[in-house]
MDAnalysis code that builds the backbone (N, CA, C; Angstrom):
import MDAnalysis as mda
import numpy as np

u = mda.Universe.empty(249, n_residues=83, atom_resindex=np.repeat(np.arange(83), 3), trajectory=True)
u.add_TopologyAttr("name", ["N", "CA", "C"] * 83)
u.add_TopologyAttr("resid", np.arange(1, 84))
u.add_TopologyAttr("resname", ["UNK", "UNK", "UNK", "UNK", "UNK", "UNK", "UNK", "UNK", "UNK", "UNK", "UNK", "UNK", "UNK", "UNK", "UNK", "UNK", "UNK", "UNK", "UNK", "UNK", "UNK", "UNK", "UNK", "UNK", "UNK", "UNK", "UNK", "UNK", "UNK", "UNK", "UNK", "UNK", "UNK", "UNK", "UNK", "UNK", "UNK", "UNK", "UNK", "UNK", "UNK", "UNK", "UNK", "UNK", "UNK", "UNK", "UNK", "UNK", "UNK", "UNK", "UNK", "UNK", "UNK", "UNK", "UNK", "UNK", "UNK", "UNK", "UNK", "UNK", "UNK", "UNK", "UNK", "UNK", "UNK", "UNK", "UNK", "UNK", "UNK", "UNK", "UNK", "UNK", "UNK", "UNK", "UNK", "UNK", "UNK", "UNK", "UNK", "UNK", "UNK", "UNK", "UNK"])
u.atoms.positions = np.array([
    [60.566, -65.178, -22.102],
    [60.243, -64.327, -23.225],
    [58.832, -63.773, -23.033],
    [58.880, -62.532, -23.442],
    [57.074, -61.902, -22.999],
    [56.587, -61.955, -24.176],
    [55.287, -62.049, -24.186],
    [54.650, -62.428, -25.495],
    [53.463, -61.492, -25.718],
    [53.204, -61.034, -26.407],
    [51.952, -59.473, -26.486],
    [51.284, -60.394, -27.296],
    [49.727, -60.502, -26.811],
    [48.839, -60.689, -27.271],
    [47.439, -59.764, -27.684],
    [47.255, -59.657, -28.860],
    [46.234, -58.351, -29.505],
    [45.020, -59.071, -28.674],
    [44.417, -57.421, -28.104],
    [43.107, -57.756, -27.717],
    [42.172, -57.857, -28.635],
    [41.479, -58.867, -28.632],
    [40.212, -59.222, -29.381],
    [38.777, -58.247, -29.626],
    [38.877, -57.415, -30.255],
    [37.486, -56.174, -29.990],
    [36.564, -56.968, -31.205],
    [35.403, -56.753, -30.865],
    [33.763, -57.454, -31.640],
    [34.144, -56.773, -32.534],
    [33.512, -57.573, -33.757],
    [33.490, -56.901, -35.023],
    [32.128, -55.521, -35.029],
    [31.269, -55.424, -34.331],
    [30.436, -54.381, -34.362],
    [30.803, -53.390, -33.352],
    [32.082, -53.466, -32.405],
    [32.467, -52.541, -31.834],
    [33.299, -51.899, -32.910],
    [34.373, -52.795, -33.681],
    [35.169, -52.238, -34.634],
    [34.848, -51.223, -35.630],
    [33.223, -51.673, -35.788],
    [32.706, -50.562, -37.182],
    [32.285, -49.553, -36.394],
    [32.092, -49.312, -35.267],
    [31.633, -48.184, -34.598],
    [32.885, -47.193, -34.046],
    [33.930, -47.693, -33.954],
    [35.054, -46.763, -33.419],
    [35.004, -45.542, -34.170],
    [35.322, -45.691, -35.803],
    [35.761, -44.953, -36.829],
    [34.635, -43.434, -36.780],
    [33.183, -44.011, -36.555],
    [32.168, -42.808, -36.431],
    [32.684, -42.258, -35.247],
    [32.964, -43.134, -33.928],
    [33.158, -42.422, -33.109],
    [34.087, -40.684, -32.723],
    [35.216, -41.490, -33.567],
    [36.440, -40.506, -33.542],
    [36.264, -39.331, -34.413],
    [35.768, -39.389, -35.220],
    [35.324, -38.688, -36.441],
    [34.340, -37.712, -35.549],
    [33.093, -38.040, -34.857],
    [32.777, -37.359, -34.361],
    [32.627, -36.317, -33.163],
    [33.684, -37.370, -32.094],
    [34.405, -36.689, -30.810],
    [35.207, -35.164, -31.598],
    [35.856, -36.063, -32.778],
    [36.805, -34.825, -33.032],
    [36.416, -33.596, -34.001],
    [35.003, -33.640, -34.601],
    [34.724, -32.694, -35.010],
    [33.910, -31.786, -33.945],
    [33.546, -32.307, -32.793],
    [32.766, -31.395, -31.628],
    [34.187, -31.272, -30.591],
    [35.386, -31.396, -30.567],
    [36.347, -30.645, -29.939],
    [36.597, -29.996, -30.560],
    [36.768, -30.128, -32.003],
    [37.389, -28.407, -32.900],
    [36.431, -27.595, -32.881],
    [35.105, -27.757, -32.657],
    [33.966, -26.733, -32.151],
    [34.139, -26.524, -30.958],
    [34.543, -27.152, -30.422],
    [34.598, -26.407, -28.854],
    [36.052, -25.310, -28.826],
    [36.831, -25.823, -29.447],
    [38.523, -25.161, -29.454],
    [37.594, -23.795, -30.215],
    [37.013, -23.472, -30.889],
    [36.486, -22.187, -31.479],
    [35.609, -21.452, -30.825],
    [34.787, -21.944, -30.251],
    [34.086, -21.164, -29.262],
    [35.343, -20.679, -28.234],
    [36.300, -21.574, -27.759],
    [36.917, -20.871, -26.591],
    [37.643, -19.998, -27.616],
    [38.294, -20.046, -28.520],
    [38.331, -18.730, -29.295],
    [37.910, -17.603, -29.452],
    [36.575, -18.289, -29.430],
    [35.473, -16.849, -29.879],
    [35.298, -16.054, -28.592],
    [35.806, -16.296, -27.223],
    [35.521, -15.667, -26.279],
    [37.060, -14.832, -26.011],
    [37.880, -14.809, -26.714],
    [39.172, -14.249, -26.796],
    [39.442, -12.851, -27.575],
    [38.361, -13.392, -28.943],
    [38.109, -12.262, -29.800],
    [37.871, -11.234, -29.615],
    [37.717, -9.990, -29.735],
    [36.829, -8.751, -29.678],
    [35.986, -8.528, -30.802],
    [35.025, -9.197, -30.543],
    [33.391, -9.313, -31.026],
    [32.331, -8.785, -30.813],
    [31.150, -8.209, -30.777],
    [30.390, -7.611, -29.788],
    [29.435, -9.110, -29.679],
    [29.128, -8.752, -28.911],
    [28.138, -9.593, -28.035],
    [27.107, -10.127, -28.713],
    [26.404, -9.668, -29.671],
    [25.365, -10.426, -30.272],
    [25.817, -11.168, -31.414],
    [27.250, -10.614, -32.446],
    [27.762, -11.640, -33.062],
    [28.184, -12.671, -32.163],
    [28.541, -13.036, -31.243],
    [29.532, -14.452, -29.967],
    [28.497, -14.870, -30.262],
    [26.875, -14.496, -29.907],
    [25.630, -15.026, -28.841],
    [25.481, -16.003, -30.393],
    [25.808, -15.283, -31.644],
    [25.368, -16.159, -32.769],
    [25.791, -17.327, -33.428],
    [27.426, -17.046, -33.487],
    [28.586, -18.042, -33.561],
    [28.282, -19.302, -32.690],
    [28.120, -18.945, -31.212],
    [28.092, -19.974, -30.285],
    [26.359, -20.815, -30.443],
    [25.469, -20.304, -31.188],
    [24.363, -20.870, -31.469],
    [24.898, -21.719, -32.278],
    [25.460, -21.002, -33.472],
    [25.650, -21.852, -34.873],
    [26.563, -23.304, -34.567],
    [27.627, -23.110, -33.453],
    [28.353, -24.105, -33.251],
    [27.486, -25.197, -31.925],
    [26.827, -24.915, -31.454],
    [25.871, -25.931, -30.593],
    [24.795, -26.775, -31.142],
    [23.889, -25.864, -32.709],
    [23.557, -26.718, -33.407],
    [24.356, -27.673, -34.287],
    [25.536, -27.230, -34.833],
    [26.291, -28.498, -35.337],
    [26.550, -29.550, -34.472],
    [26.459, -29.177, -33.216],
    [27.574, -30.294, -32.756],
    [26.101, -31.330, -32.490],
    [24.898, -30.585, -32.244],
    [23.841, -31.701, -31.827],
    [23.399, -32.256, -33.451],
    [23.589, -31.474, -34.029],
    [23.570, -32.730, -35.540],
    [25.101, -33.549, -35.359],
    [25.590, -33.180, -35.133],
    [26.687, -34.291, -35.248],
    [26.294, -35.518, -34.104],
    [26.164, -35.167, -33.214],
    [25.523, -36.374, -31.961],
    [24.478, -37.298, -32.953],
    [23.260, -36.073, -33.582],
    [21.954, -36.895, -34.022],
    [22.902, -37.940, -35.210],
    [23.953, -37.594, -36.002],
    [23.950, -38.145, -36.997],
    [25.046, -39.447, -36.876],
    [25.573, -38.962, -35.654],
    [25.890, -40.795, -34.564],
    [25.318, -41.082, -34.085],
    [24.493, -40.731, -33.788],
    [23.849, -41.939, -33.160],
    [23.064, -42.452, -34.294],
    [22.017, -42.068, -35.284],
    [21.538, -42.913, -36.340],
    [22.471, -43.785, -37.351],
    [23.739, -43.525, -37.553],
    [25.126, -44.262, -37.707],
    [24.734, -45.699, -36.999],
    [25.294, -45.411, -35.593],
    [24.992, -46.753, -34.897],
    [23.735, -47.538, -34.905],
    [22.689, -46.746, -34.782],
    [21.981, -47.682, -35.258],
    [21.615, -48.068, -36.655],
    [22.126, -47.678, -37.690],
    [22.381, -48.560, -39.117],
    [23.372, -49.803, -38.939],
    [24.409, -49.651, -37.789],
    [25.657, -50.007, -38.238],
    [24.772, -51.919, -37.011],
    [24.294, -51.190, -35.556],
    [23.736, -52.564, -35.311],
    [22.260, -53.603, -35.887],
    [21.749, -52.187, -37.042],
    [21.060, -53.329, -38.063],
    [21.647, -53.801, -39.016],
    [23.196, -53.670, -39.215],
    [23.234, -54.726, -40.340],
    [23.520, -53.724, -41.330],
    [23.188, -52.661, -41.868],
    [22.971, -51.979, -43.043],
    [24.822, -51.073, -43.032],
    [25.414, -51.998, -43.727],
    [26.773, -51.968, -43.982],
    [27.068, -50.651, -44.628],
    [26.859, -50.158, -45.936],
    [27.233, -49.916, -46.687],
    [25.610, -49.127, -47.253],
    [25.743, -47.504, -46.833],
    [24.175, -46.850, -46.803],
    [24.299, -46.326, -48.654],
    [25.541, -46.668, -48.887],
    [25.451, -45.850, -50.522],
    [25.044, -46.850, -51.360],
    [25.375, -48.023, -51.147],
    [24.860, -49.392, -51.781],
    [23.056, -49.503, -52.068],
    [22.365, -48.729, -51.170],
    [20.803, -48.620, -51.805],
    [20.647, -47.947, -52.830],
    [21.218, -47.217, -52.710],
    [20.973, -45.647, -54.041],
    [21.582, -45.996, -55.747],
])
């Protein structure tokens, strides 16, 4: 008889997945739009602007995982609980 055994993941890897995915997948639907935006017929200085606007989101989205993780490996569970 085969027997499946669940792999064991750390509890501080576990709280970090959820930001992860959340944020992989909001900087692929920015990327799926930019390759959009190069499909469009746009002129050139609206693209040059779109593709600004979507490179600064995605580096706030990086900045705002990574300060995530590090709340999440000090301990600080639950950031609405101060307020």
């Amino acid at each position: 008889m085969i027997q499946f055994t669940m792999i064991k993941i750390p509890p501080l890897i576990r709280k970090i997945i959820a930001p992860l995915i959340v944020s992989f997948g909001l900087i692929i639907s920015f990327l799926v739009y930019v390759l959009l935006l190069f499909f469009m017929e746009l002129p050139l200085p609206i693209r040059v602007i779109i593709l600004i606007c979507f490179v600064v989101l995605s580096a706030v989205v990086i900045l705002v995982l990574m300060e995530r993780i590090r709340e999440i490996k000090k301990g600080e569970e639950d950031d609405l609980g101060k307020y």
